[in-house]
C-alpha positions, 0 to 999 in steps of 0.5 A, spaced: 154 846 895 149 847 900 151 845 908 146 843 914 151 847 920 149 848 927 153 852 933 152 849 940 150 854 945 151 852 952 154 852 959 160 848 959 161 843 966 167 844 969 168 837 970 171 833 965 167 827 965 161 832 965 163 836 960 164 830 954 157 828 956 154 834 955 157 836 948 155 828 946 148 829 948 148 835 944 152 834 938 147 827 938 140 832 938 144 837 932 146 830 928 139 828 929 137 834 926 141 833 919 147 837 921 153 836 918 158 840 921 158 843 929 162 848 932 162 848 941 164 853 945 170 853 947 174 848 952 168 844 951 171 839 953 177 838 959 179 841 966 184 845 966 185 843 973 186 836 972 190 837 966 196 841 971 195 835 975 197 830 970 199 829 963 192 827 960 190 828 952 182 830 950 183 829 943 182 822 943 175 822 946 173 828 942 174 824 936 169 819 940 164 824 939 165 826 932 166 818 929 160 816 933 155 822 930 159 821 924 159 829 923 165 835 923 165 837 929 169 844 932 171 846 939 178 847 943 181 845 950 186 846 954 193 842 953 201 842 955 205 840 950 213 840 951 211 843 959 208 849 955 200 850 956 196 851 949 189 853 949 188 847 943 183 847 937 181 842 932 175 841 926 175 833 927 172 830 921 166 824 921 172 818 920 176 822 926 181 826 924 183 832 926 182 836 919 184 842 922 188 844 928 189 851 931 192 854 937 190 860 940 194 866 938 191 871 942 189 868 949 185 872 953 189 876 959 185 871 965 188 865 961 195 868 960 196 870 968 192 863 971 194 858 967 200 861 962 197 860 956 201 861 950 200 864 944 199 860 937 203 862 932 199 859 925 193 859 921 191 854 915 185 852 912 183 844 909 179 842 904 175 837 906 168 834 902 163 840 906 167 846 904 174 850 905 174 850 913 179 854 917 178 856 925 179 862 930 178 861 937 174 867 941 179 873 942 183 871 936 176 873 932 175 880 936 182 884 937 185 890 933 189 885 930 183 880 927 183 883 921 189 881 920 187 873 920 180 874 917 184 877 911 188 872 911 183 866 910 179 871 904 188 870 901 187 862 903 180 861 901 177 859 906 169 858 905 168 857 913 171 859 920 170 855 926 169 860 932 169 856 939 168 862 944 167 863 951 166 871 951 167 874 958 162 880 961 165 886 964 161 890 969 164 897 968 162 898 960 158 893 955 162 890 949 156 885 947 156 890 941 163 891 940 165 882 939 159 882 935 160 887 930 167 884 929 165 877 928 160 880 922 166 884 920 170 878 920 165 874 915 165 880 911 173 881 910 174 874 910 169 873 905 167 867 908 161 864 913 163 865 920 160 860 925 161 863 932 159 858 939 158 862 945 159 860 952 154 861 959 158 861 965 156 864 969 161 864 974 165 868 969 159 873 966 158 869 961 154 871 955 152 867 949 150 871 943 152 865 939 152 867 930 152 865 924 153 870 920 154 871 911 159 873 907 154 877 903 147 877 907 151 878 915 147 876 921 142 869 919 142 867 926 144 869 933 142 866 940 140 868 946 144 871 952 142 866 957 138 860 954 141 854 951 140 853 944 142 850 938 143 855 931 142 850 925 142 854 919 143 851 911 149 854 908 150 856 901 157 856 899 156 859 892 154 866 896 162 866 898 164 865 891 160 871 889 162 875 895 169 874 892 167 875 885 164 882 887 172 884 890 176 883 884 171 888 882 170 893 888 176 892 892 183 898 891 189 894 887 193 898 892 193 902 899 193 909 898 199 911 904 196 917 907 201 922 910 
């Protein structure tokens, strides 16, 4: 089967109106390009601020979004649930139904510290009617312990990964190349596309450097560090299938213990 995606590129407003406005207008040019599945980056929607203020639910303006485009579409905000503070991520399908819902498991440091983030503790995958879909967001995607998820996806058979990202720049040292090379690593482990959105805020060093990235061939798309853009790409599922077929083949049965 083949499948039209796109990754949104772009910065996010920070005001929540805003935000929804933003993502509407892009998801609408990406569905006007024949798009069938769209990943945003991530907190694309919402206000954290607002959120600490009241008790307020963005998923029902998100499914506005997907319904109306009649399109997938992926991204994550934050949320409070039972007094505790999520980093909430969703792949809502054109009916309007959260397909997959995934929490962060490893948010980032200034999430944890600012806003008290708390870790998500599951991961699944759904099939739907474009493919076995499964989600990560940001950190969750490049961390000594991704490999851990990405094999778990290969173990459920996931055909694509949902990756909402807000990537942060450091000034002491670049590690551009070091996220990259894991969220290829990860379509390769996990034996499954990966379609990673980036952000471009500029108030955090953001870059974007959005990919889409094979199971088979690596790196098909990747965006620009500073310009809003869209990757639109066709899918091949069947490469998943035969990247999983040349494992049965290639792979160890069993780790070697090293003493």
């Amino acid at each position: 089967m083949k499948l039209k995606v796109a990754v949104l590129q772009y910065e996010v407003p920070e005001e929540s109106d805003a935000s929804f406005k933003k993502l509407d207008e892009l998801v609408s040019q990406a569905t006007w390009a024949n798009a069938k599945l769209v990943v945003a980056p991530e907190t694309a929607v919402g206000d954290v601020g607002e959120l600490k203020e009241k008790d307020v639910n963005y998923l029902p303006r998100l499914v506005e979004i997907a319904k109306k485009n009649k399109i997938f579409l992926s991204t994550s905000f934050y949320t409070k649930d039972k007094g505790k503070f999520f980093n909430q991520g969703h792949i809502i399908s054109p009916e309007g139904k959260s397909v997959v819902s995934h929490r962060k498991i490893y948010p980032a440091k200034p999430e944890v510290e600012n806003i008290g983030i708390v870790s998500g503790e599951t991961l699944e995958i759904k099939n739907t009617e474009i493919g076995k879909l499964g989600m990560l967001i940001c950190k969750d995607g490049f961390n000594k312990y991704s490999h851990f998820l990405y094999d778990k996806f290969n173990t459920l058979g996931a055909e694509i990964i949902c990756i909402p990202t807000w990537s942060i720049g450091w000034k002491e040292i670049n590690t551009q190349e070091y996220v990259k090379a894991l969220f290829v690593y990860g379509a390769f482990t996990s034996r499954a596309y990966v379609l990673m959105s980036g952000n471009l805020n500029k108030s955090f060093n953001s870059y974007g450097r959005s990919l889409i990235v094979s199971p088979i061939r690596g790196v098909l798309k990747e965006a620009s560090t500073d310009r809003k853009e869209i990757l639109y790409e066709e899918l091949d599922l069947d490469e998943v299938k035969k990247a999983r077929e040349f494992d049965t083949w290639w792979q160890p049965k069993k780790r070697v213990e090293i003493k």
